[in-house]
C-alpha positions as CSV (number, residue, x, y, z in Angstrom):
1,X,78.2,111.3,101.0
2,X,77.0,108.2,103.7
3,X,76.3,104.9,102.2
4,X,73.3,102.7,102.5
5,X,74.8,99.4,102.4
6,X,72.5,96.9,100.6
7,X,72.2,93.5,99.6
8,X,70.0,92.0,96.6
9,X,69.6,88.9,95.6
10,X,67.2,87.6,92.5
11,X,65.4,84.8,92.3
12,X,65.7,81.9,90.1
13,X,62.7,80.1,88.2
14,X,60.7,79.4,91.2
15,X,58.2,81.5,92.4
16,X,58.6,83.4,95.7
17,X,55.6,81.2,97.8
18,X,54.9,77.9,99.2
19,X,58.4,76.6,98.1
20,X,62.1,76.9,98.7
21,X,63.5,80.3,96.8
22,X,66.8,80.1,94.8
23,X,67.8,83.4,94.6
24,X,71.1,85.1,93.4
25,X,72.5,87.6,96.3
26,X,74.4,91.2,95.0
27,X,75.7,94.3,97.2
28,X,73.8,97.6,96.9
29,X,75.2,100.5,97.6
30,X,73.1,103.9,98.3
31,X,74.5,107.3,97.8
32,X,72.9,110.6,100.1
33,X,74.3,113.6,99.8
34,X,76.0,115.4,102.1
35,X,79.2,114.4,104.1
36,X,78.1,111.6,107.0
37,X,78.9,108.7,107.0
38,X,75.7,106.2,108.2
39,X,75.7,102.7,106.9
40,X,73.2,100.2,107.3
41,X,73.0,96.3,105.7
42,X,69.7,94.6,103.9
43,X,69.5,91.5,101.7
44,X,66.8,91.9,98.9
45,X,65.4,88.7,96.9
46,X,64.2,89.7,93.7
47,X,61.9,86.9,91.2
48,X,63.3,87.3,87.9
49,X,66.5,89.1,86.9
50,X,65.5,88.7,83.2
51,X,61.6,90.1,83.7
52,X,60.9,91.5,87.3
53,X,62.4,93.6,90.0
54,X,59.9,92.6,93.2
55,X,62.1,91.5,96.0
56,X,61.9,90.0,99.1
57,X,63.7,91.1,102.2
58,X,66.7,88.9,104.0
59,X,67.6,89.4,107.8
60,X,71.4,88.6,107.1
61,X,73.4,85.2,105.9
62,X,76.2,83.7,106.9
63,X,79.9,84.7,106.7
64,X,80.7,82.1,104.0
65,X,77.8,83.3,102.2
66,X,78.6,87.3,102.2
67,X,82.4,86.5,101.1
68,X,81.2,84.5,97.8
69,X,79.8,88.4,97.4
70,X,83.5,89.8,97.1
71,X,83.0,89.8,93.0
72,X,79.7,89.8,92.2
73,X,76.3,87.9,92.4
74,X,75.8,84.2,94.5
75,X,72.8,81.8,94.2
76,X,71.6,80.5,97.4
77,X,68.3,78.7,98.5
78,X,66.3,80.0,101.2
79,X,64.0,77.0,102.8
80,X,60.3,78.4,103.8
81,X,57.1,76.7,103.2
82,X,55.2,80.6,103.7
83,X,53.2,82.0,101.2
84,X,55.7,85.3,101.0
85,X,54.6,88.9,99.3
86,X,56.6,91.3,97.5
87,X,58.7,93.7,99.6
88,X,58.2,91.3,102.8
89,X,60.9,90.0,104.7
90,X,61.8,86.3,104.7
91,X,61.8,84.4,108.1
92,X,65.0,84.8,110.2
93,X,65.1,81.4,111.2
94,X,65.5,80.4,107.7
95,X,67.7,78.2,106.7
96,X,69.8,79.7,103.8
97,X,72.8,77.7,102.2
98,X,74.7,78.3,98.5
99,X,73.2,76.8,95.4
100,X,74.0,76.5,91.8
101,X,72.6,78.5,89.5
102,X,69.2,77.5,87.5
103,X,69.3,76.9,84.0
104,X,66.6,76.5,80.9
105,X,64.0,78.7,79.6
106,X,62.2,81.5,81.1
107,X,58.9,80.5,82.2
108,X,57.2,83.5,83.4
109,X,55.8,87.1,82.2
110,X,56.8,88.7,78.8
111,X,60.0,86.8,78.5
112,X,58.9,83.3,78.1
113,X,60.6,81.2,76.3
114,X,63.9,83.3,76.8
115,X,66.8,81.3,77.2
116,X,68.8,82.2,80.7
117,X,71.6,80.7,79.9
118,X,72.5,81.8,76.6
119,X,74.0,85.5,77.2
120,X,74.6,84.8,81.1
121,X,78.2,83.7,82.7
122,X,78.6,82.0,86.2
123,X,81.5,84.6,86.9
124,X,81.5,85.0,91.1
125,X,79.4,82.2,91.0
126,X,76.3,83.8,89.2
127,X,74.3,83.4,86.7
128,X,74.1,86.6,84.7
129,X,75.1,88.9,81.7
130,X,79.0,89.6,82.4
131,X,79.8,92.6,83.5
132,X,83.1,93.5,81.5
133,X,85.7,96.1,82.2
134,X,87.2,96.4,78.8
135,X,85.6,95.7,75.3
136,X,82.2,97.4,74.2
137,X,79.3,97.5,76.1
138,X,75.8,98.8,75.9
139,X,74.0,101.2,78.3
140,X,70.0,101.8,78.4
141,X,68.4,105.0,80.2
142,X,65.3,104.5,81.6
143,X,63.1,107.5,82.4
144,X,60.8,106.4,85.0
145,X,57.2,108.8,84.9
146,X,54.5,108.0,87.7
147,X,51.4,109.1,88.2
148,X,52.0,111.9,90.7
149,X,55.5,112.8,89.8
150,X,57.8,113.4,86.6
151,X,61.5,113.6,86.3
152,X,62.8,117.2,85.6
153,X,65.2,115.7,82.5
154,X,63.8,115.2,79.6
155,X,64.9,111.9,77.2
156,X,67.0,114.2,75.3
157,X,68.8,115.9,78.3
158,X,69.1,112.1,79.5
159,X,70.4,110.9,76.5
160,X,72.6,114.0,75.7
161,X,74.5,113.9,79.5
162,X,74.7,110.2,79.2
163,X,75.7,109.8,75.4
164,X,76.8,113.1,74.4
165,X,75.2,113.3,70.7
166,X,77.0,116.3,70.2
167,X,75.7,118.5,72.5
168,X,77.2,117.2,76.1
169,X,81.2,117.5,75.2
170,X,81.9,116.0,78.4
171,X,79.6,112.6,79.2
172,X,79.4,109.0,81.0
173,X,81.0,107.5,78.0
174,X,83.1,109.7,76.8
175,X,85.0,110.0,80.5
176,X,85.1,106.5,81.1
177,X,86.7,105.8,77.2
178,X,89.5,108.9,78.4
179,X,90.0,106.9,81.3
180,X,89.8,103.8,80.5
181,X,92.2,104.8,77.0
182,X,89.3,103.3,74.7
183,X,89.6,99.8,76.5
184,X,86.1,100.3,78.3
185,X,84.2,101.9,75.3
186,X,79.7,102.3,75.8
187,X,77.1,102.0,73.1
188,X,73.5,103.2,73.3
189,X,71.2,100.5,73.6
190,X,68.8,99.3,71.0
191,X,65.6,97.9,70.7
192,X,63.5,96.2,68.3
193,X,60.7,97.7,66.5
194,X,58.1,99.0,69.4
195,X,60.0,99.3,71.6
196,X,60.5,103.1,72.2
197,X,64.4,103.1,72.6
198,X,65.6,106.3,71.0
199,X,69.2,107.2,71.2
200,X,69.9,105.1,74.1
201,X,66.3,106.1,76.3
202,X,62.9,104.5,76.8
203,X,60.8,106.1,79.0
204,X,58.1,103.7,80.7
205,X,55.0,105.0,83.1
206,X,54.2,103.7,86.6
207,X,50.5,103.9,87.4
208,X,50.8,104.8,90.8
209,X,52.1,107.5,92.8
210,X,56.0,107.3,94.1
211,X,56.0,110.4,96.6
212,X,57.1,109.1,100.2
213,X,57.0,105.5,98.9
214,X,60.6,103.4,99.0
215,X,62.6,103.9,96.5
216,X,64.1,100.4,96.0
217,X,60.2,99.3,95.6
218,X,60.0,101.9,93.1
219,X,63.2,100.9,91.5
220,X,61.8,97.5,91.4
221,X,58.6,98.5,89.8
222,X,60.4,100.2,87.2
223,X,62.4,97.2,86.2
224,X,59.6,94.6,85.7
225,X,57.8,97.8,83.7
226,X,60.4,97.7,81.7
227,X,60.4,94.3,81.2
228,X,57.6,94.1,80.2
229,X,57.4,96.8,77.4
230,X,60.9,95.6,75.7
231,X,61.3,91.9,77.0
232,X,64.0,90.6,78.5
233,X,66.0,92.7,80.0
234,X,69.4,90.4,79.6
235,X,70.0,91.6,76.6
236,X,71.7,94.8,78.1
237,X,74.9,95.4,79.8
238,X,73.7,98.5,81.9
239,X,70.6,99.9,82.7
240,X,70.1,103.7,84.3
241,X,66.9,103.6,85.8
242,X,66.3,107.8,86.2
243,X,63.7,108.1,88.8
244,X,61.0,110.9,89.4
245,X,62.2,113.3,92.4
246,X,60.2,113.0,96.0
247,X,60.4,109.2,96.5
248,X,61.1,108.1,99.7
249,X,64.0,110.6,101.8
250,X,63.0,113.2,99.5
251,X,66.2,115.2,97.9
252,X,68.6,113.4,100.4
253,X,69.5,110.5,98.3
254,X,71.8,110.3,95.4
255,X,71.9,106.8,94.0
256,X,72.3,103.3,94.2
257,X,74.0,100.3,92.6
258,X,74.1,97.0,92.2
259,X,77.7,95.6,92.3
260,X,78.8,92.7,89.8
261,X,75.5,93.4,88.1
262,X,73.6,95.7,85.4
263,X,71.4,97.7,87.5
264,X,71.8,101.6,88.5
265,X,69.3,103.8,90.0
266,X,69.2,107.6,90.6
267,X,67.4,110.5,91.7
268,X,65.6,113.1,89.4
269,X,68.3,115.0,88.0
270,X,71.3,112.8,89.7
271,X,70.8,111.1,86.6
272,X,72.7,113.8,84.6
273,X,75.6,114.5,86.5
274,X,78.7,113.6,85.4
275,X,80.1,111.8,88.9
276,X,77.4,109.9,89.8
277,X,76.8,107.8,86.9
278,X,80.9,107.0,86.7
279,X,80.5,106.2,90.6
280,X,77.1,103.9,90.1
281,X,78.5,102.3,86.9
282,X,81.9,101.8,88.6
283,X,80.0,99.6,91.2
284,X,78.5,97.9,88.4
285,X,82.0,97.1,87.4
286,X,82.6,95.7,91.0
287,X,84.3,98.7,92.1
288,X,84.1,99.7,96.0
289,X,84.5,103.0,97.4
290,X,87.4,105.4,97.6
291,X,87.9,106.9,101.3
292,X,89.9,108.7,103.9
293,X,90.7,108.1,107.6
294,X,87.3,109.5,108.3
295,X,84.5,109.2,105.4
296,X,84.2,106.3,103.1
297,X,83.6,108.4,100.5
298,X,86.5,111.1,101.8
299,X,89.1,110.5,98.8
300,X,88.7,113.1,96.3
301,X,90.8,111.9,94.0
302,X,89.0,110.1,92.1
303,X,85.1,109.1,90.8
304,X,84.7,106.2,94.0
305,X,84.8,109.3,96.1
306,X,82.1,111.3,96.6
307,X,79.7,112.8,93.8
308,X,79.0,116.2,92.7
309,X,75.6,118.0,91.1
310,X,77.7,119.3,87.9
311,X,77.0,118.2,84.8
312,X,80.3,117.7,82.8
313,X,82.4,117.9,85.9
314,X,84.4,117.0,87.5
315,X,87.0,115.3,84.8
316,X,88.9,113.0,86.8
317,X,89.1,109.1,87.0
318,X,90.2,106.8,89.4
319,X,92.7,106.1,92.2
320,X,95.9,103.6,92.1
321,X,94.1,100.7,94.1
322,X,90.7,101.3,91.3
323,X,93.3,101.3,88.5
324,X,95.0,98.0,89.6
325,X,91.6,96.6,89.8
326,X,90.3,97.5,86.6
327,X,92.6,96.2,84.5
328,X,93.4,99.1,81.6
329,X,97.0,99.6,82.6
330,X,98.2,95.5,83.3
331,X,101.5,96.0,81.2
332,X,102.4,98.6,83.0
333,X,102.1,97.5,86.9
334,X,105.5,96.8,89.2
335,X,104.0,93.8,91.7
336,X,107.0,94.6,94.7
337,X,106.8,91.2,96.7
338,X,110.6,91.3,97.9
339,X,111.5,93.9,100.0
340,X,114.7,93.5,100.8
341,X,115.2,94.8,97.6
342,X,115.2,98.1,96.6
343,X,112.4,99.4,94.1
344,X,112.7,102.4,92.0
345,X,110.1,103.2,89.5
346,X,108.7,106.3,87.0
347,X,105.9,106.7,87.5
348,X,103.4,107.3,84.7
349,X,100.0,109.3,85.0
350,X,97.5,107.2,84.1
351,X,96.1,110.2,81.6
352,X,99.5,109.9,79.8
353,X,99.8,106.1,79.4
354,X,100.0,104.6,76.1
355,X,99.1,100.8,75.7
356,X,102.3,98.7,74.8
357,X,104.8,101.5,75.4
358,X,105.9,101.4,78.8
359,X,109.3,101.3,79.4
360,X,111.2,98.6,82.0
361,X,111.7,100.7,84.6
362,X,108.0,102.5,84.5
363,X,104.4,102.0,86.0
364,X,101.3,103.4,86.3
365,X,100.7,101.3,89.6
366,X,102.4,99.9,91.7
367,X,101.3,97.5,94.3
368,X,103.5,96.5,97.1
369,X,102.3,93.5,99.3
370,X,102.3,94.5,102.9
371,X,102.2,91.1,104.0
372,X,98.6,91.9,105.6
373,X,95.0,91.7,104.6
374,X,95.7,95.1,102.5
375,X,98.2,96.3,99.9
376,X,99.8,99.7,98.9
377,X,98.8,101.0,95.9
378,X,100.8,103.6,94.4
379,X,99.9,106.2,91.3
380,X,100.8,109.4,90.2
381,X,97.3,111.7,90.4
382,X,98.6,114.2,87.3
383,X,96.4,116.8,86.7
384,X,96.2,116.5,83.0
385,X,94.4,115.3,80.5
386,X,91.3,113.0,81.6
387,X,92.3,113.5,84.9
388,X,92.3,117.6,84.8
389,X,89.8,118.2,87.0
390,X,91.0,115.9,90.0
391,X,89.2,117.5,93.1
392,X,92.5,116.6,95.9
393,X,96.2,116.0,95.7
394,X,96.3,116.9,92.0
395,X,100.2,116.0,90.6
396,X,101.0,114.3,93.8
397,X,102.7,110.8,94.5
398,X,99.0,109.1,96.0
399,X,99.5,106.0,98.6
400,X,96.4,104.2,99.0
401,X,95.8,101.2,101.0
402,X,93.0,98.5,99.8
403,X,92.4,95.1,99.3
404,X,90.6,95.1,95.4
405,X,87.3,93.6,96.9
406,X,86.9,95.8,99.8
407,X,86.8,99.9,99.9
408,X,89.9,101.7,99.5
409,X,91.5,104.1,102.0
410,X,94.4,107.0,101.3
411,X,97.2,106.4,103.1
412,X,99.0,109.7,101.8
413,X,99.6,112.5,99.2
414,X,103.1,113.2,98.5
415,X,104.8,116.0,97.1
416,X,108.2,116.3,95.6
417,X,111.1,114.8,98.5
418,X,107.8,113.9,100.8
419,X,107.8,110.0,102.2
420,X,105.4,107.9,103.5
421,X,106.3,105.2,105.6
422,X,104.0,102.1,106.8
423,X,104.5,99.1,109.2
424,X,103.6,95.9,108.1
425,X,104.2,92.1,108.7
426,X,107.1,92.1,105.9
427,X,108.8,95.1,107.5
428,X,108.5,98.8,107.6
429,X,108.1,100.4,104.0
430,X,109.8,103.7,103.0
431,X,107.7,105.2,99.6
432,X,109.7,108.6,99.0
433,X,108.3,110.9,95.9
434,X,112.3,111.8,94.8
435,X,111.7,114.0,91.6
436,X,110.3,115.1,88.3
437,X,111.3,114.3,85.5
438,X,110.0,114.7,81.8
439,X,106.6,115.1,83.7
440,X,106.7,111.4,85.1
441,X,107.2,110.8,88.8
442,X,110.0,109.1,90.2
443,X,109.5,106.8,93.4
444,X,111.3,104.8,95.6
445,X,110.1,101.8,97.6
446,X,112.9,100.6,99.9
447,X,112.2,99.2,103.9
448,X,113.4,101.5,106.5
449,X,117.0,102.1,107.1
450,X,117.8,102.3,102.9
451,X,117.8,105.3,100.7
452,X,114.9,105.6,98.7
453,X,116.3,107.9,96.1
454,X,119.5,106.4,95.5
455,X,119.7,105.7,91.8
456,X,122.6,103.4,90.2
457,X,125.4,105.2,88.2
458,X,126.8,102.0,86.8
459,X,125.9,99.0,85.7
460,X,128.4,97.4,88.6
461,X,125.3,98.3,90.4
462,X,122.7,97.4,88.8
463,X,122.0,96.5,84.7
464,X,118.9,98.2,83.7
465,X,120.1,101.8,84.7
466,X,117.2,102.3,86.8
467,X,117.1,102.6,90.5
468,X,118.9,99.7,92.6
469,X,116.3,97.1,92.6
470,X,118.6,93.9,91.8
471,X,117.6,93.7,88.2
């Protein structure tokens, strides 16, 4: 799949004309199908995170801007005296610089007199709902009709592939639960009396037509329609905004997401599919992409990869670097910082781990500091369980290289007495897949020149009857 690279960013209580806009900058990503690779950058301004989805369009911002991105949403103050429309682009001359985030009551539209700051955090330097990566959270479905076009699910197939109710064995929730071993769990979203929500899906009508037309404008229109039929939209953690097929690039594009923020949007029946929606919601969660030497999406290993049109398939979850990230598996990480010493580990598939019970000399990741930019990331793809359906290098020894705020790349898929070695400031590393045993994978980390297998016999060598790593 190629990426659309995109930033948005949402303004504050001002109003987008004859004044300086505050707004709050996220990354969009945009998924097409098919297997090039074609990235482009915009910066979107949008009026009210809580009530609207117009935006603005942004030539660029500086370096120390685009880093405060790395995690999620920054507030920064664009200076312009112009009387600005919807979907224009802000002048380039500009003067753009980081702000704080606006706090008090909601002035405008439907939601006035909601309080911003009440259900928000300032995590990454936002102001916003907080995106969390274990606990419960809720998702809403939104099924987007416009006047000249209709999506092909119906609520019930949305809310079924989305919430299983029975029906869908396989779902959004239900994989990212397996994955996450109950830590991430999703809830439908509810609404108040009125307000059309049924098992997790509103549906709200555009009166226009959407054939041809942009799809992030049509994204945005759906948004403020859906503010304004339930309120505020704060009140949910994720929003799946399911749009009607023939919008701008016809059947070419998949989806896009906001990172560090609620919003997903997809197209037609995209919406239903099993890989999309992890991949989309995974960027919600902050989560880049998963690639190879060649395509950004390229590793197949896990849901950061590409996506597929199947609709309880494929079952797989994430990659070493995505699981280190996440969170789900933090008792059971090796960090190896000291190379001079040599690391030996079992490794346990992620599918397999069981909270609180991992032994001393197990992980399900572990991370070895390069001394570079990037780290190594090791995990143990097992095809089993939630990760059954893994699309490449199914129960292999992965290697992937990544630095948690950036995209990930595989470095290499080993097999039983394979090695992979890499150069780095801190020395050349030596990962060797040495055996199987009781269905857990043994590694060794060692720097070149050392035996990566070698496993102590005594405790003259070592106490912990593990591998020779000086404990």
């Amino acid at each position: 799949n190629r990426r659309q690279h995109v930033l948005i960013c949402f303004v504050g209580l001002l109003a987008c004309v004859n004044a300086d806009i505050q707004c709050q900058l996220f990354e969009v990503d945009t998924q097409f199908s098919g297997t090039s690779t074609v990235g482009s950058l915009r910066l979107h301004c949008l009026p009210d995170p809580a009530c609207s989805g117009n935006f603005f369009t942004l030539a660029s911002v500086s370096a120390e801007i685009s880093a405060t991105l790395k995690t999620g949403g920054s507030w920064i103050t664009v200076v312009t005296a112009l009387n600005i429309l919807p979907f224009a682009a802000l002048p380039i001359d500009a003067e753009i610089r980081l702000s704080d985030p606006p706090s008090g009551l909601i002035t405008t539209g439907s939601c006035a007199g909601g309080i911003l700051d009440g259900v928000v955090s300032t995590i990454g330097g936002g102001l916003r709902r907080t995106i969390r990566t274990s606990g419960e959270s809720n998702i809403l479905v939104v099924r987007v009709i416009a006047s000249d076009s209709t999506p092909n699910p119906t609520t019930t197939q949305l809310s079924n592939a989305v919430f299983g109710n029975g029906v869908d064995s396989v779902t959004l929730i239900s994989q990212y639960a397996a994955c996450s071993k109950n830590q991430l769990t999703f809830t439908k979203a509810t609404g108040e009396a009125g307000g059309g929500i049924t098992d997790g899906v509103t549906e709200i009508t555009l009166n226009q037509n959407v054939v041809g037309k942009d799809r992030y404008e049509v994204g945005a229109d759906a948004e403020t329609a859906a503010a304004e039929q339930l309120g505020s939209l704060w009140r949910f953690d994720h929003i799946m905004f399911c749009l009607p097929p023939n919008t701008e690039d016809g059947d070419r594009w998949v989806a896009y997401a906001y990172l560090g923020f609620r919003t997903s949007v997809y197209n037609d029946r995209w919406c239903t599919y099993l890989s999309p929606g992890m991949h989309e919601i995974g960027h919600n969660l902050r989560l880049r992409h998963s690639g190879d030497s060649e395509l950004e999406y390229g590793d197949q290993s896990g849901m950061m990869g590409f996506s597929y049109e199947e609709d309880n398939a494929p079952i797989m979850c994430f990659n070493a670097a995505k699981n280190y990230e996440l969170g789900w598996f933090s008792d059971c990480v090796t960090e190896v910082t000291n190379l001079a010493l040599k690391t030996g580990r079992t490794l346990v598939a992620p599918a397999e781990y069981t909270q609180g019970s991992c032994a001393a000399d197990e992980a399900v990741v572990i991370r070895v500091s390069t001394g570079d930019e990037q780290d190594l990331y090791i995990g143990y793809n097992k095809q089993v369980g939630s990760n059954s359906g893994t699309r490449e290098h199914g129960n292999q020894v992965t290697v992937i290289l990544a630095n948690p705020q950036e995209s990930s790349t595989i470095q290499n898929a080993l097999s039983v007495g394979q090695e992979h070695v890499h150069s780095g400031t801190d020395g050349t590393i030596v990962i060797k897949f040495c055996s199987v045993e009781g269905g857990k994978a043994k590694v060794g980390v060692v720097l070149q020149g050392q035996d990566p297998c070698l496993i102590c016999n005594s405790d003259g060598q070592c106490d912990n009857g593990a591998y020779c790593d000086g404990a």
